[in-house]
C-alpha positions, 0 to 999 in steps of 0.5 A: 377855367383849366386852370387849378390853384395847387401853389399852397407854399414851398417850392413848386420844382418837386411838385412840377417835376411830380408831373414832368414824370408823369410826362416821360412815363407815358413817353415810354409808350411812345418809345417803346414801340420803336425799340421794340419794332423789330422783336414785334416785326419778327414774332408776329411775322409783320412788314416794316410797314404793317409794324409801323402801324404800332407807333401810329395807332398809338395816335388814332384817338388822339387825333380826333378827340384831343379838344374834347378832352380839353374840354373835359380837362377843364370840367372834370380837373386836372389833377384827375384826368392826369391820373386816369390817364396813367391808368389807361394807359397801363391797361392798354400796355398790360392788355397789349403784352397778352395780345393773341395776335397783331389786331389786337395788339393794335387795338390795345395801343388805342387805349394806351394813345388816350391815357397819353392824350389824357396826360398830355392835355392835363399836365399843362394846366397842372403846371400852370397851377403850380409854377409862380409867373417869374418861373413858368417859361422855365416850367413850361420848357422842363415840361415839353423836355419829357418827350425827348427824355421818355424816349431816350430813357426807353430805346436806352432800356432796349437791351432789356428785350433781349432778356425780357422779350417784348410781351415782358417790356410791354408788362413792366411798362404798366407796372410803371404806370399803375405804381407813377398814378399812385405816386402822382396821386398822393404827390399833388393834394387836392386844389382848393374848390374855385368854382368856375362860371357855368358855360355850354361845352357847344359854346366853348366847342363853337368858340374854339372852332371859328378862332384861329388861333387853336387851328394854327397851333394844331397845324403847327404841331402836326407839321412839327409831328409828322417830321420829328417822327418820320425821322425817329420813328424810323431810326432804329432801322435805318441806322441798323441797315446803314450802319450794320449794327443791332437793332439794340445798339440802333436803339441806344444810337437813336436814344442819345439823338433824341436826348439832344431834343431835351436840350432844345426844349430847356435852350427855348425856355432861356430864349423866351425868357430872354425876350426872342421871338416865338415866330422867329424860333419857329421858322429857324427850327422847321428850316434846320429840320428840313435841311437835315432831312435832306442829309439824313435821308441821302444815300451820298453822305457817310452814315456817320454823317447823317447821324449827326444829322439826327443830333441836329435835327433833334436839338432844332426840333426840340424848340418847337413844342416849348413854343407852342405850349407857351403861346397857347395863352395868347392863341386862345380865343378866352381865358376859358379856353386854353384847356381846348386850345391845347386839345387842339395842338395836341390833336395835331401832335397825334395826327403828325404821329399817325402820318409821319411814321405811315408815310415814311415807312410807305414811301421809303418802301415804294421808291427808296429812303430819299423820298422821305426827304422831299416829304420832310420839305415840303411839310416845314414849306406848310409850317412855314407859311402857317407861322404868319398867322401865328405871328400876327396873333403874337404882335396883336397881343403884344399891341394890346398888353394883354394875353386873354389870360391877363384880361381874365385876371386869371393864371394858365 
């Protein structure tokens, strides 16, 4: 089972805010690459299409390896996949700020994308461990604030490339990264040792796979995805051309747009607890997305208009990864296989990372910035039609008054 008992005592809040940080550092390797996309474009003499490549590789293994990891997170512990993860991903950001040339730099945001994915699919359960059952929704909605939060803090620094070069940001990145490890080590004492029944990784993968649950939220998360980061992936740029501002001030303009994610993320956590319903959530989220997609992108709107777009955009998006995290209980097949569900939900974030900068910076070149829109659509018409069977699961476990979690007696 994924899930580790560290709730010794005393307020869970500093040590559940311990992991949330871990969170918005690895989302600095996120956002670093935005802010920094065009310093890199202009040193490595790149396209804007080649140099989106950097925000995408960061998800390459993370697409194909996020059950794995689930699997792993269960076997190996949390707690240590968590800090294994910082590790690599302050290799992959030291190693990249030496990088001779851009294949190389796109080799090292490989490594960073698997310490993140590391991260990302432990720190869950170790929230679970540590949040009492009256304060994990809330625990869970602060969680899924550290992307929006790590990527607003890190486009907010963009000033500092100007002072450090873009090499100097990537070097100061993994500083972060080795000092947080330590911090999280020393901050989250070793869980007591609940041995967990023996059980085949092929039955666990095999069970996992002919349920649909973790299909779903995959599906979900790599729709939600590859729309917030066709968007904001992009940003910087677009709003440098449509404004004619810096690409420091484009920076610090599309930081402040994403904090508004944050705010969604903690908005969810109050609706959950207040009984609405997840489907219900979803489907108002993904709508508004498409049709500020549709603004954003046009040419007939005032840019300052679109940018407000974006803040909208960013609020409505912010609902869906609470969503997700707070179903993976209900979605997955067992109690023991939550840890693969999120594995898969996070595969589906980092295949929606790999497409939606990709294709929006390929079809933004080939036939103009409005095409970006009818992408956006017609990816949350898929999501759309993926939240019926997503509510079906939700109503079967209502029906039944127990969540695979509860029938294991267990916690997430």
């Amino acid at each position: 089972m994924i899930v580790s008992q560290f709730t010794s005592g005393g307020s869970a809040w500093p040590r559940i805010s311990l992991v949330v940080g871990a969170g918005v550092v690895s989302a600095f390797q996120v956002g670093k690459a935005p802010a920094a996309l065009a310093a890199v474009q202009g040193d490595l003499a790149l396209s804007l299409a080649a140099a989106s490549w950097l925000i995408s590789a960061f998800a390459i293994l993370g697409a194909l390896a996020g059950a794995p990891i689930g699997l792993a997170v269960d076997r190996i512990g949390a707690r240590t996949m968590a800090a294994l993860g910082l590790l690599l991903q302050a290799a992959g950001s030291a190693l990249g700020a030496l990088s001779p040339g851009f294949t190389a730099l796109l080799a090292t945001r490989v490594i960073e994308g698997l310490g993140f994915l590391c991260l990302v699919v432990a720190a869950p359960a170790l929230i679970s461990g540590l949040a009492p059952i009256q304060i994990r929704d809330r625990a869970m909605a602060l969680w899924a604030s550290f992307m929006p939060v790590g990527l607003t803090v890190i486009m907010l620094a963009a000033p500092l490339l100007s002072i450090v070069t873009w090499r100097g940001f990537w070097f100061l990145n993994a500083s972060i990264l080795v000092s947080y490890a330590m911090l999280l080590r020393w901050g989250l004492h070793p869980p007591p040792n609940h041995p967990r029944p023996y059980r085949k990784i092929h039955q666990d993968i095999g069970e996992a796979l002919v349920s649909p649950g973790p299909w779903v939220l995959g599906g979900l998360f790599t729709a939600f995805s590859a729309i917030f980061f066709a968007v904001f992936g992009l940003l910087p740029p677009l709003l440098s051309q449509r404004l004619g501002i810096s690409n420091e001030t484009a920076s610090m303009l599309s930081a402040l747009a994403i904090a508004a994610s944050g705010v969604g993320n903690l908005v969810c956590g109050q609706l959950l607890a207040r009984g609405f319903q997840p489907a219900r959530l979803l489907n108002f989220s993904f709508g508004i997305m498409a049709l500020c997609g549709i603004g954003i992108f046009s040419h007939t709107l005032w840019a300052i208009a679109s940018y407000a777009l974006c803040v909208v955009f960013s609020f409505a998006g912010g609902l869906i990864p609470v969503v997700i995290f707070d179903s993976a209980p209900r979605q997955a097949p067992g109690a023991e296989l939550v840890g693969v569900t999120i594995g898969f939900a996070m595969q589906g974030n980092n295949l929606g990372l790999i497409i939606g900068p990709a294709a929006a910076s390929g079809l933004a070149g080939a036939f103009g910035w409005p095409m970006v829109s009818v992408a956006i659509v017609g990816i949350a018409f898929v999501a759309a039609l993926l939240v019926l069977p997503f509510n079906r699961r939700q109503l079967t476990e209502a029906a039944s008054g127990q969540s695979p979690l509860t029938r294991a007696g267990g916690r997430f």
